[in-house]
C-alpha positions as CSV (number, residue, x, y, z in Angstrom):
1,X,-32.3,44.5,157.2
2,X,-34.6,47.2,155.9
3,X,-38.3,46.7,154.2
4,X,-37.2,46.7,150.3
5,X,-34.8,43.7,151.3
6,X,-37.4,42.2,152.8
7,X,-39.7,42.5,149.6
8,X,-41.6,45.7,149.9
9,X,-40.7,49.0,147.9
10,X,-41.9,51.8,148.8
11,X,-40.6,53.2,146.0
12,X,-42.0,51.5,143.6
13,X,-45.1,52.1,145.3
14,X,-45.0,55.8,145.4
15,X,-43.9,55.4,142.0
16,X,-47.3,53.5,141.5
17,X,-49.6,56.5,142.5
18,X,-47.5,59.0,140.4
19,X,-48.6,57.3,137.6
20,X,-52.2,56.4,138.3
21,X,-52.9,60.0,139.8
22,X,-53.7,61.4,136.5
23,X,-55.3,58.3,135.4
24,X,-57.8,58.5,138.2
25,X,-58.4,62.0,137.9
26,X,-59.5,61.6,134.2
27,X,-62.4,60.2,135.7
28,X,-63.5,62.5,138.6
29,X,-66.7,63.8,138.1
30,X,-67.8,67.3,139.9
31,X,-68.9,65.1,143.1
32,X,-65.6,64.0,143.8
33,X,-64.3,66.2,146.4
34,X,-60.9,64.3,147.3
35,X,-58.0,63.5,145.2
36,X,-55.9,60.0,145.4
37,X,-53.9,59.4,147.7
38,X,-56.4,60.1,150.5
39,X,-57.5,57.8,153.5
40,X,-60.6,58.1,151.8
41,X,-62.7,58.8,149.1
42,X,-65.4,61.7,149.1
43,X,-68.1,61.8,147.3
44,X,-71.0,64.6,147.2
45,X,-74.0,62.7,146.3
46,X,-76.9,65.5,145.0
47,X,-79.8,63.5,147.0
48,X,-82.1,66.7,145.7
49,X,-81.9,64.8,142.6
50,X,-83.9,62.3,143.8
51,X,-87.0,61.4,145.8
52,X,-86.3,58.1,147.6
53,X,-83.0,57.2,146.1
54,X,-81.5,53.6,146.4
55,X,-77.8,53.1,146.6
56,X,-77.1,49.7,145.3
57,X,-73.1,48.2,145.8
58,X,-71.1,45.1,144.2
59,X,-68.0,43.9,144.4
60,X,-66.0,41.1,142.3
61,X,-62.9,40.0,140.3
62,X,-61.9,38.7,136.9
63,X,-60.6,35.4,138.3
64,X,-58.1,33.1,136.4
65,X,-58.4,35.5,132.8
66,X,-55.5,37.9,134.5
67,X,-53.4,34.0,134.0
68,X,-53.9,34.7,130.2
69,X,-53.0,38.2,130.8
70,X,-49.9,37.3,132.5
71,X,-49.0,34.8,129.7
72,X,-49.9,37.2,127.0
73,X,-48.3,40.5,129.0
74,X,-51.2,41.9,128.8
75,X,-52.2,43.9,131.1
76,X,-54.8,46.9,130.0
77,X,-57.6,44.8,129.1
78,X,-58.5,43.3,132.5
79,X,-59.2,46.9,134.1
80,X,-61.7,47.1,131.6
81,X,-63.3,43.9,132.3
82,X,-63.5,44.4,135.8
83,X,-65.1,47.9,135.7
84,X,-67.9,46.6,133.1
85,X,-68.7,43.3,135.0
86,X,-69.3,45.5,138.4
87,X,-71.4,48.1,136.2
88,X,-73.4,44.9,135.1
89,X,-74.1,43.8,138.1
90,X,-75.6,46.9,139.2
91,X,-77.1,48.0,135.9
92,X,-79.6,44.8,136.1
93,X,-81.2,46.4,139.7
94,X,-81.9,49.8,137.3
95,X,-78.7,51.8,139.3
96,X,-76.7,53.7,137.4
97,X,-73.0,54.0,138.8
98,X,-71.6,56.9,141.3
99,X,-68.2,55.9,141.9
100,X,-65.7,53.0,141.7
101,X,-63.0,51.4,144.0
102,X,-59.8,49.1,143.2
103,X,-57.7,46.2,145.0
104,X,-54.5,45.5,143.6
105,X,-52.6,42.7,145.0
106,X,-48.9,41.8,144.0
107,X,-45.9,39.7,145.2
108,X,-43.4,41.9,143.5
109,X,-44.7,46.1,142.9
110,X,-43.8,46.7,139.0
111,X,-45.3,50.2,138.5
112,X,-45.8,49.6,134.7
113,X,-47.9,46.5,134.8
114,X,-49.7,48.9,137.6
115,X,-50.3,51.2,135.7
116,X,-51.4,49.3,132.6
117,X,-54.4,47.3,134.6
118,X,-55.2,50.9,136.0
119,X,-55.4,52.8,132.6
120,X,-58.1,49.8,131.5
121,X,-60.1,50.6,134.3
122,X,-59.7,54.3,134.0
123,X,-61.2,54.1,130.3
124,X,-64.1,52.0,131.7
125,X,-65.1,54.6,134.5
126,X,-64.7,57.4,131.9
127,X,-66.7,55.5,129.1
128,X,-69.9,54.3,132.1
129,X,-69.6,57.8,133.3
130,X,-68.6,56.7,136.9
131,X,-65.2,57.8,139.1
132,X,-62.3,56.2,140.2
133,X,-62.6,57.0,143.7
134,X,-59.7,55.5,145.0
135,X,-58.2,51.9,146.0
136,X,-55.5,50.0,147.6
137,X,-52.2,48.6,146.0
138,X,-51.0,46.1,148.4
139,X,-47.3,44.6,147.8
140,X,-47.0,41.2,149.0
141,X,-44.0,39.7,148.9
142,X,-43.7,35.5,149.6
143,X,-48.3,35.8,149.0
144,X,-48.1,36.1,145.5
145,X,-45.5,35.0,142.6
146,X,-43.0,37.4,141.0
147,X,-45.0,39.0,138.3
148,X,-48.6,37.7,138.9
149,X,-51.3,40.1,140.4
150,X,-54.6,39.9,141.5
151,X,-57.4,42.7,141.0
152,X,-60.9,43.2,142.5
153,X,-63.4,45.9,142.3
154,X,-66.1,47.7,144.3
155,X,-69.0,50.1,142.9
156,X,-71.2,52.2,143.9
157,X,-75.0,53.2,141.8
158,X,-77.9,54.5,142.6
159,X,-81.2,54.2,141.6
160,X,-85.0,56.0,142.5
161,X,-86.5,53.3,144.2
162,X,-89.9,53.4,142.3
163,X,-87.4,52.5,139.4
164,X,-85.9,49.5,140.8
165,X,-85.8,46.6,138.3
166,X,-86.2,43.2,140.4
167,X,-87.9,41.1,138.9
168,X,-91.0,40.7,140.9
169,X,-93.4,41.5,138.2
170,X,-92.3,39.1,135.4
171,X,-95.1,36.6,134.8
172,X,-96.2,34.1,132.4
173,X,-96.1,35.1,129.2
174,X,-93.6,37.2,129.3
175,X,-90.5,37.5,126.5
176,X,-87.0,36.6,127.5
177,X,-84.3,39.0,125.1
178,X,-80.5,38.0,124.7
179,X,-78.5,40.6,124.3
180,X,-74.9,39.5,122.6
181,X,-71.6,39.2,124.9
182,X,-68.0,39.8,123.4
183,X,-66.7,36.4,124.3
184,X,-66.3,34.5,127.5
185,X,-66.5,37.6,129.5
186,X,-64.9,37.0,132.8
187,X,-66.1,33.6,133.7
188,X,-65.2,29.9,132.7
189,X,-61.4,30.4,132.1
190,X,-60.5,27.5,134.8
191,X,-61.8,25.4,131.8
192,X,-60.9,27.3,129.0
193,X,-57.2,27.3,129.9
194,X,-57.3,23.7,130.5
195,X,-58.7,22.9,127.1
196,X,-56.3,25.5,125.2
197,X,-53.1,25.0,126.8
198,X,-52.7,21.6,128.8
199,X,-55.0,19.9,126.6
200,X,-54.2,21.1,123.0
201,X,-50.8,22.6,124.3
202,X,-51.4,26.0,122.8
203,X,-49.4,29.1,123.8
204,X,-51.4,32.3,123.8
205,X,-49.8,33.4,120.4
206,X,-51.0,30.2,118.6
207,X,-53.2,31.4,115.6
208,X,-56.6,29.5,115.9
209,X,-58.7,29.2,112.2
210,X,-61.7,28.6,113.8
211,X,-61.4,32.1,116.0
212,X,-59.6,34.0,113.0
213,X,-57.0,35.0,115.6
214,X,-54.7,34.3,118.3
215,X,-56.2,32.3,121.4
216,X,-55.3,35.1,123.8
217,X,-56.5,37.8,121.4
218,X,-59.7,35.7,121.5
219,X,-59.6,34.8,125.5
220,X,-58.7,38.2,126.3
221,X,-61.7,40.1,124.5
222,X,-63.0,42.6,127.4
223,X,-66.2,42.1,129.5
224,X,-68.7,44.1,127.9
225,X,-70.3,46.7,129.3
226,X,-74.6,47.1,128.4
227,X,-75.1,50.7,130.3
228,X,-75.5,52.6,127.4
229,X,-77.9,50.5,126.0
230,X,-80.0,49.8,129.0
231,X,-80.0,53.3,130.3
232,X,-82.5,54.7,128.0
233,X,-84.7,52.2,128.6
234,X,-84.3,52.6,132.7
235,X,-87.6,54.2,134.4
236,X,-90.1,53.3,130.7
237,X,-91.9,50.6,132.4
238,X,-90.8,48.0,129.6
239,X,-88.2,46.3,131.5
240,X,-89.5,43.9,134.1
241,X,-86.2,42.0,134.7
242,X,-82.4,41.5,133.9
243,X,-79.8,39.1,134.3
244,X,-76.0,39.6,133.9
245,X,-74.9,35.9,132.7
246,X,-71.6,35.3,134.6
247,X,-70.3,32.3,136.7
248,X,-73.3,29.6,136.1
249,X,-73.9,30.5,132.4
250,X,-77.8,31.1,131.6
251,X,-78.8,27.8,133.4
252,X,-77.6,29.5,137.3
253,X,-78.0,33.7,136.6
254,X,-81.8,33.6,135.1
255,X,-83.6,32.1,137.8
256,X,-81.9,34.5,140.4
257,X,-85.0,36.5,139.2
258,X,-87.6,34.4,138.6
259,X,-90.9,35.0,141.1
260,X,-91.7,32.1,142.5
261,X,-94.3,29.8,140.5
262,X,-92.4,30.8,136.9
263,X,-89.6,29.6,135.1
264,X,-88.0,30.1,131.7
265,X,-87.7,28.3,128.0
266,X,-85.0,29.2,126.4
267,X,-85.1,28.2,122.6
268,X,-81.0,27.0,121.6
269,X,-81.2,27.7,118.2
270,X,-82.5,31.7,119.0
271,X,-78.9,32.6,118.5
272,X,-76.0,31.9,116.8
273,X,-73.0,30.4,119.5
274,X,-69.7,32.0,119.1
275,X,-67.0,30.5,117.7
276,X,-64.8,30.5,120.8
277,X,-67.8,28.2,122.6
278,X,-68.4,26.1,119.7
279,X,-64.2,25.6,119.7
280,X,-63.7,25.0,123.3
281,X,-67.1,22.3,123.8
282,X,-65.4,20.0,120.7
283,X,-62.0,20.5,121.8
284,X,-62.7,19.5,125.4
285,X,-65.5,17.3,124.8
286,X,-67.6,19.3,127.0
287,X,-71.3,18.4,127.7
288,X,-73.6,21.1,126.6
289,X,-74.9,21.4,129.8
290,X,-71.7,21.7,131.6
291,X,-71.3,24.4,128.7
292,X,-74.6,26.3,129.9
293,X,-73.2,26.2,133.5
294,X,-70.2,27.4,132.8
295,X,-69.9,29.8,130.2
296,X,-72.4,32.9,128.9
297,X,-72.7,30.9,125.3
298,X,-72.8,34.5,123.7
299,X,-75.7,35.4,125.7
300,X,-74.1,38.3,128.5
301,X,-77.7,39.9,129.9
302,X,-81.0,38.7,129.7
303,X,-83.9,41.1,129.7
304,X,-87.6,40.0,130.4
305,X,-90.2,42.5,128.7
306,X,-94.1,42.1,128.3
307,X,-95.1,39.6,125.1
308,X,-96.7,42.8,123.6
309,X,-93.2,45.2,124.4
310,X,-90.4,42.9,123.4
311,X,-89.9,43.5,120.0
312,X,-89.5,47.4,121.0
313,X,-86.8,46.4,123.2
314,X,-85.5,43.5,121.5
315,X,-84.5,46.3,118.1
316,X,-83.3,49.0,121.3
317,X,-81.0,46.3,122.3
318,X,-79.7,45.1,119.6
319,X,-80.5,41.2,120.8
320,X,-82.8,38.4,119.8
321,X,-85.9,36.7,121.4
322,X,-84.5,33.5,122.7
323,X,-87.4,32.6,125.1
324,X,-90.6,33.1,127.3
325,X,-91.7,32.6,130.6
326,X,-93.6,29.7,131.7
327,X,-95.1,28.3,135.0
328,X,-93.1,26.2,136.9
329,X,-90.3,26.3,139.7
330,X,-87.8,29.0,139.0
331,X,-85.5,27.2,136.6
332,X,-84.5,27.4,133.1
333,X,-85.4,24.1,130.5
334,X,-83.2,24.4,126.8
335,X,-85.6,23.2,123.9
């Protein structure tokens, strides 16, 4: 017996790296001061650019949309979702990213797919301006079904600290701005894939009117990234808070910065719901409120700006008011 018999090719995996070498590299900024392929990443961070710099870290997944992807082969599109949902994450603290880390987990090593999922995150770094640092590709046989995978990403910002955006100093008063998502983003597709495909037996090819499109053209819209419109706006003073609306919709992401003694309004009818939300609540006959729990409802980040500010950065945005800030417990009422 040898290792490939067993399930592991090391082939396949050094196969793997020759590909995404040059796909990594695309992204290397001047700090990067390794190449891939060693133990560990190196990164020069210019700390004379700063006065009390901040590094801020996340790290998460795109969950059960890669089971679209596999259904649709697929596979460029979820790299991208994972890069912008980290950058979200740390965008709404005021960091800007450094550098960016991969997991990718699969029962059976098929460079191609690899390298697909790889050149999605690749064009993310390059377009938020951050480096692919490095990763792991772990080949597991008997872990993980022949041709699924599993990704998950780490990231790195930083921010001055006298720039941090927490969310201490929103008060009363203040304006809530939506600023539009792409689509379900990467949360909710446990219940989106029940509704489309066991419920209404789709397949991810079937043309849906409502949508205009396919299902998995519609499911598989990418994360979308909000750095280039929030990074103007980062150290002005205008921006008191941000929320990246993921898992827990609007209803569980908002009050994660909400001071005590203040909560927030949000007016429904502020926006216009996407189709694919408006599709998926009548075709599963899903309460609204398990709809604002689950899903970002078109709504991806949040901002919270002074009354007297938020029409400045509701047109820099590009989003609409779609609340206010009231006393209370921090917790968000729909009127």
């Amino acid at each position: 017996m040898d290792y490939k018999a067993s399930g592991v090719d090391i082939d396949a995996g050094n196969e793997t790296v020759r590909r995404i070498r040059g796909l990594a590299r695309s992204t290397f900024t001047p700090n990067v001061l390794s190449d891939i392929g060693s133990f560990g990443g190196l990164f020069r961070f210019a700390t004379g650019s700063f006065r009390d710099p901040v590094l801020v870290s996340s790290a998460d997944g795109v969950g059960t949309k890669l089971r679209v992807a596999f259904l649709a082969g697929k596979h460029d599109t979820v790299g991208v979702d994972l890069v912008n949902h980290c950058v979200n994450d740390i965008l709404v603290q005021g960091a800007e990213p450094l550098f960016f880390l991969d997991y990718f987990g699969t029962g059976r090593l098929s460079p191609a797919v690899a390298e697909s999922v790889v050149t999605g995150m690749a064009r993310a770094c390059r377009e938020n301006g951050c480096a692919l640092l490095g990763g792991e590709t772990a080949e597991m046989p008997g872990f993980y079904a022949d041709g699924e995978y599993d990704i998950a990403g780490f990231i790195v910002g930083v921010v001055e600290r006298s720039r941090l955006v927490t969310g201490e100093t929103i008060m009363r008063g203040d304006v809530l701005i939506g600023v539009p998502s792409t689509g379900l983003h990467t949360n909710g597709y446990s219940l989106a894939r029940r509704i489309a495909f066991d419920h209404l037996g789709l397949t991810v090819d079937s043309h849906v009117p409502e949508l205009g499109r396919s299902v998995g053209e519609a499911l598989l819209e990418p994360h979308r990234s909000y750095l280039s419109l929030v990074r103007p706006m980062l150290g002005s003073g205008l921006i008191r808070g941000m929320a990246h609306i993921t898992g827990g919709g609007i209803t569980e992401n908002l009050p994660r910065i909400l001071p005590a003694g203040t909560a927030a309004r949000i007016q429904m009818s502020a926006w216009t719901v996407p189709p694919v939300f408006t599709w998926l609540q009548k075709s599963g006959d899903v309460p609204t409120s398990d709809m604002l729990r689950t899903f970002n409802m078109g709504i991806g980040l949040i901002v919270a700006a002074a009354a007297d500010k938020a029409d400045q950065v509701r047109t820099a945005m590009g989003g609409s008011i779609i609340g206010e800030i009231v006393s209370g417990e921090p917790e968000v009422t729909y009127v």
